[in-house]
N, C-alpha and C positions, 0 to 999 in steps of 0.2 A: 504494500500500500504506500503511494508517494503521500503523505500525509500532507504536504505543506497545498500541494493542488486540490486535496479533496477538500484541507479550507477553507480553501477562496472559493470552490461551487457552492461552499455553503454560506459563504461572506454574500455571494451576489444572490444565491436563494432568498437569506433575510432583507436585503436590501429589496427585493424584488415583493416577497410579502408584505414592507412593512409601507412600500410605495403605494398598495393598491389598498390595503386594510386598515391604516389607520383611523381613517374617516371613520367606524365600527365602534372604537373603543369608547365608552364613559368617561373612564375617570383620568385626572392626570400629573395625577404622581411619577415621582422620579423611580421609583423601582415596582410600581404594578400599575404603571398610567403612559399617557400620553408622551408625558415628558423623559423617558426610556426610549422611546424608539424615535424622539428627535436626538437624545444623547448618543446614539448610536449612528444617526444619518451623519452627523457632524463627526465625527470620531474617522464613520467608514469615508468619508469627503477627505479629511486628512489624509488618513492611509492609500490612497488611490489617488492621491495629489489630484481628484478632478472635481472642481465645486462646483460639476452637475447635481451632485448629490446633495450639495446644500439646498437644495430649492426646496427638496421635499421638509427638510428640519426645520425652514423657514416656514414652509405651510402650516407643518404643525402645531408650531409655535405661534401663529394667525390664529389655527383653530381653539386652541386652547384660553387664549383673549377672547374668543368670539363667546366661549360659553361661559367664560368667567360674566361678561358683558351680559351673557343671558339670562343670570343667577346663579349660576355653578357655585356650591361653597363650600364642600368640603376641602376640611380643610389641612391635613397630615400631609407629612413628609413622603410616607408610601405610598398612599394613594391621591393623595388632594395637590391642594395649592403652594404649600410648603416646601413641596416637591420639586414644584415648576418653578418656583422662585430660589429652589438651591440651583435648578440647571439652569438656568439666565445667568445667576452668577458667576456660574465654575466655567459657561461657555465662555463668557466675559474675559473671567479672569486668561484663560488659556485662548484668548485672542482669537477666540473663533466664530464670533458674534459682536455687532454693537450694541450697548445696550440702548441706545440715542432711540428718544421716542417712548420706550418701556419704564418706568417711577415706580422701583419695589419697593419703594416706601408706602405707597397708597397700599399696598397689602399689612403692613406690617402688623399696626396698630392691633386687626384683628387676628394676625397666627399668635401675637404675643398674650392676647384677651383669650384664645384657645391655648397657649401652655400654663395659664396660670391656672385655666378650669381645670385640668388635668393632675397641675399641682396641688392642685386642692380635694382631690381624689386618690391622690399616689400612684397615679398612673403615670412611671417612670418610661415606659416601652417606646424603642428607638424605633420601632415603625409607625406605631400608630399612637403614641402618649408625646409627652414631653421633653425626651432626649432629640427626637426627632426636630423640632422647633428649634430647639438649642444648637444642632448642628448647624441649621441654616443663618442665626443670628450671629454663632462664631462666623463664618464663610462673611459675613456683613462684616462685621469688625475687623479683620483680617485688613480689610481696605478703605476702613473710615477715614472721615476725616475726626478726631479726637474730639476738637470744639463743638464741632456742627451734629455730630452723630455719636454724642455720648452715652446715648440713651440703648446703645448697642449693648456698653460691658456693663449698663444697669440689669436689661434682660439675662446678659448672663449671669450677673452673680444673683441676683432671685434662682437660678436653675442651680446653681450651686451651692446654695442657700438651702435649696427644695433639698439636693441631696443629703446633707448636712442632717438635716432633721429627720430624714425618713428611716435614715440609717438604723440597724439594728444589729447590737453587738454580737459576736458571734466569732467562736475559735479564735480567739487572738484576736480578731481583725474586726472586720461591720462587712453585714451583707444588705441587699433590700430584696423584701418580700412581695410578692405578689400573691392575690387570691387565686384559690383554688379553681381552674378551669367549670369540674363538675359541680360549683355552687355548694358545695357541700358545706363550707364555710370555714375549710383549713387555709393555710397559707404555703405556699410554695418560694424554694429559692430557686430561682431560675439561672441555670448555671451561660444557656445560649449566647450566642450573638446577633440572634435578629429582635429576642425579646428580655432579656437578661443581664448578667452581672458584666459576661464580655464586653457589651457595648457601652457598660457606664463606666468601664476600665479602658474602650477606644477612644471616649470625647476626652475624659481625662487626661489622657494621653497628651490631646491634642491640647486641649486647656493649659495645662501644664506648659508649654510652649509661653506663652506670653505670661511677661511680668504681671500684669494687672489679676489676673486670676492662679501664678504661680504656686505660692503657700501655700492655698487651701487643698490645689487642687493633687499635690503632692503628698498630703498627709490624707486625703482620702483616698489615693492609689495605694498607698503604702499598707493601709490597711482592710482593704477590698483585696489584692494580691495576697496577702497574710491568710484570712481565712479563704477564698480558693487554694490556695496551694493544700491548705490542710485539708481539702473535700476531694484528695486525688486517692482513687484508689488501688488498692494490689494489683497491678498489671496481672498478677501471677493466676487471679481470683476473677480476670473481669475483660471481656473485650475491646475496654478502654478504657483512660482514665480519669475520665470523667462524666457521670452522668448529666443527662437533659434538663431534667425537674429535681430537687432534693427535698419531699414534703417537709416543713418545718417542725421540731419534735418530734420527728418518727425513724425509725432506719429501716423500716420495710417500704422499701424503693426497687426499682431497676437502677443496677448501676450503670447497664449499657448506653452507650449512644451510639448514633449516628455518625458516617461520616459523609457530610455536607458543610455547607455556608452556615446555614441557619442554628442548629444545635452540635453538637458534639465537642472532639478534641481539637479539631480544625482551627477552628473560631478562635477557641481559648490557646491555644499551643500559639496560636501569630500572634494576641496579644502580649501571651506575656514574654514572648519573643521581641517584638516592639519593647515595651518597660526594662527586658534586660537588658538593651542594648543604651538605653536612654542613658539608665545610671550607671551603667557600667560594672552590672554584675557578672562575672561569668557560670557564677556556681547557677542562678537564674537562666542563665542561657543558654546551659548545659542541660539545665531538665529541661527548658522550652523545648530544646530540639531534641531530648528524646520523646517527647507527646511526638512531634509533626514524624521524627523518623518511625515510631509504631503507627502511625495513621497513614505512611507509605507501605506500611507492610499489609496493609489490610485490602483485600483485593477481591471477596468471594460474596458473594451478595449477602448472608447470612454474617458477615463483619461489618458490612458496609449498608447494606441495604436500598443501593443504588438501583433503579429500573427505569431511569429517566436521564434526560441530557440536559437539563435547566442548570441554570445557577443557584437558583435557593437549596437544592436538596438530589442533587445529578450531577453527569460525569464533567461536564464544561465547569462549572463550577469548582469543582473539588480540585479539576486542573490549573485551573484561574488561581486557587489558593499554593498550590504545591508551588507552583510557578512565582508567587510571591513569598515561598518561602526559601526557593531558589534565588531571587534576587535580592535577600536581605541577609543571607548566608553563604552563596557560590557552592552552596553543597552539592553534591552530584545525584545523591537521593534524591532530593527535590525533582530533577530535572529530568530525571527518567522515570518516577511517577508520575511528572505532568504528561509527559510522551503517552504512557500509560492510559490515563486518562482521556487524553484528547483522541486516542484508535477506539476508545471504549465511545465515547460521546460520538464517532463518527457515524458508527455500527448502529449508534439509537438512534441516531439522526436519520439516516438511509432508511429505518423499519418505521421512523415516525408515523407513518397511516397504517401499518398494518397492527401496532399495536395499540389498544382505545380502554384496557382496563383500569389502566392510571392515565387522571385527568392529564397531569404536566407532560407526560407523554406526546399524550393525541393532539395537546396544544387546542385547549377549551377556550371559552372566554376569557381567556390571560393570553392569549396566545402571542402577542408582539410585546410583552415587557418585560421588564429586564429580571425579576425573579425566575416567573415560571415560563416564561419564552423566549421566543426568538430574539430581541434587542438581546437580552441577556447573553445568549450564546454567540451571538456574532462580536459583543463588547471581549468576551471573554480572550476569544479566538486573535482578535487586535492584541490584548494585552499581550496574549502566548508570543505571538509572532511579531510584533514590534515594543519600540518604547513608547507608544500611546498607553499610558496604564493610568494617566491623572485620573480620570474616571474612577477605577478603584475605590478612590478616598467615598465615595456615595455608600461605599459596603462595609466600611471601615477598616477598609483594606490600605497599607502605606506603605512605605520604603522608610527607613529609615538607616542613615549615615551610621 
């Protein structure tokens, strides 16, 4: 199999879907909306040095004004507006758009009156709660002007404020708890990255980065890394080292996870990959990289549980990650599990119609975004095969020096 040509049929395949079916979609969030398969038009435009392909990102981006215009308001980072107003920015910033004409300030007022409702709920979750908001207010700040747009690292530190107080002690360190999916009325720690402790250890990350939010946000890493590290379990006892959910008060759990984007060791193994490298732990960056080198060894559906080729929880994804932990490493494992991955995601790719048992498969009403579709796998595929990877940072996905 020439792998690098069976990409690019699949490069021009989603380009070719996402040209004729966008028009279809709802909603338009940056990773299950609209705003993913402009991220991806603009991306595939770069990579192909031909900006025929912008016209269609530029439609999209018309289309998604037109139904904001029409009342459209939801309002999250994953599905809504939040979304569209982080890829305005990040195309901005990566010079791939102007923003002249478009005022994402007229939005702000109310994503910022939606993370406070959320705050006020404890609804932490980087898709659909108030981490999400907070990424897109960093990405603001990032390029303020200090005088004029203060009111940026005000919303920030309310979100880390929120954290601050949600916190709950636990093994050494502080976790946050979320309720229990089945209502039952327990609490969960939610170990993921698409809804969990991962992601409030990704913005942190990033937080950490700037003086204005530095201190706080380094003494609540320090101690979110503390107790995960202590919720890892006996490789020797367990398909991975870290479970998805950890009920709160209880030790009858699944310890297994997944390996995907969304939960397992993946998630967790890059970030605390990322924080070791930040402070300069090596004993830290030693066990990072034994998580990500056992989650290279896991290859049989029954370890993995892979039946699909999305990013959220499928083989383009999981390559997308190995692939970024090749490039934050130079490891060689990495880079021959991503290989790995991307002949597996090809194989699901080619059977896409013939298999319809699993929705993200058959490419259902998600079918062009960057989770459970096509923008997704084609983003992916860019990253693998060139340095277009800024994108990433939407998954909380980075490089780091």
């Amino acid at each position: 199999m020439d792998i690098n040509n069976e990409l690019h049929k699949i490069l021009q395949s989603v380009n070719n879907h996402i040209n004729k079916e966008y028009i279809e979609v709802e909603h338009l969030g940056i990773l299950s909306g609209l705003s993913g398969a402009a991220l991806f038009q603009f991306y595939y435009s770069a990579y192909t040095n031909d900006n025929s392909d912008n016209t269609t990102g530029i439609d999209i981006i018309g289309y998604c004004i037109q139904k904001i215009n029409n009342g459209y308001g939801y309002p999250t980072y994953c599905g809504g507006i939040a979304g569209f107003t982080w890829m305005l920015q990040h195309l901005s910033e990566q010079n791939l758009i102007d923003l002249k004409g478009i005022n994402l300030k007229d939005f702000e007022p109310y994503l910022y009156n939606c993370m406070l409702e959320d705050i006020k709920i404890a609804n932490y979750d980087y898709l659909h709660g108030a981490t999400g908001y907070a990424l897109y207010f960093l990405e603001r700040f990032k390029v303020s002007d200090s005088v004029n747009d203060h009111f940026y690292k005000s919303y920030i530190i309310d979100f880390i404020h929120f954290l601050e107080e949600n916190s709950v002690v636990h093994n050494g360190g502080i976790i946050w708890l979320t309720k229990d999916h089945d209502n039952k009325g327990g609490q969960n720690y939610n170990l993921g990255l698409a809804h969990g402790v991962a992601s409030i250890i990704g913005i942190l990350l990033r937080l950490s980065g700037f003086e204005d939010f530095k201190e706080k946000s380094e003494k609540l890493l320090k101690k979110a890394v503390t107790a995960l590290i202590k919720q890892m379990n006996d490789i020797a006892l367990s398909d991975s080292y870290f479970a998805s959910l950890v009920p709160f008060g209880s030790a009858d759990y699944s310890k297994n996870s997944r390996l995907a984007w969304c939960y397992g060791d993946l998630g967790i193994g890059l970030q605390l990959l990322y924080y070791s490298k930040i402070i300069n732990d090596k004993n830290l960056n030693l066990q990072a990289k034994s998580v990500l080198k056992h989650c290279a060894s896991r290859r049989s559906y029954d370890k993995t549980l892979i039946l699909d080729a999305t990013v959220c929880h499928g083989a383009f994804g999981v390559a997308l990650m190995f692939n970024n932990a090749f490039r934050n490493t130079l490891d060689l494992t990495f880079l021959e599990a991503r290989d790995y991955w991307l002949r597996f995601g090809i194989q699901l790719w080619e059977n896409k119609d013939k298999i319809t048992e699993v929705h993200s498969v058959a490419f259902g009403d998600d079918k062009i975004s960057v989770l459970n579709g096509m923008a997704g796998i084609g983003l992916a595929i860019i990253s693998c095969i060139s340095d277009l990877n800024q994108w990433e940072s939407s998954l909380m996905l980075h490089q780091y020096e």
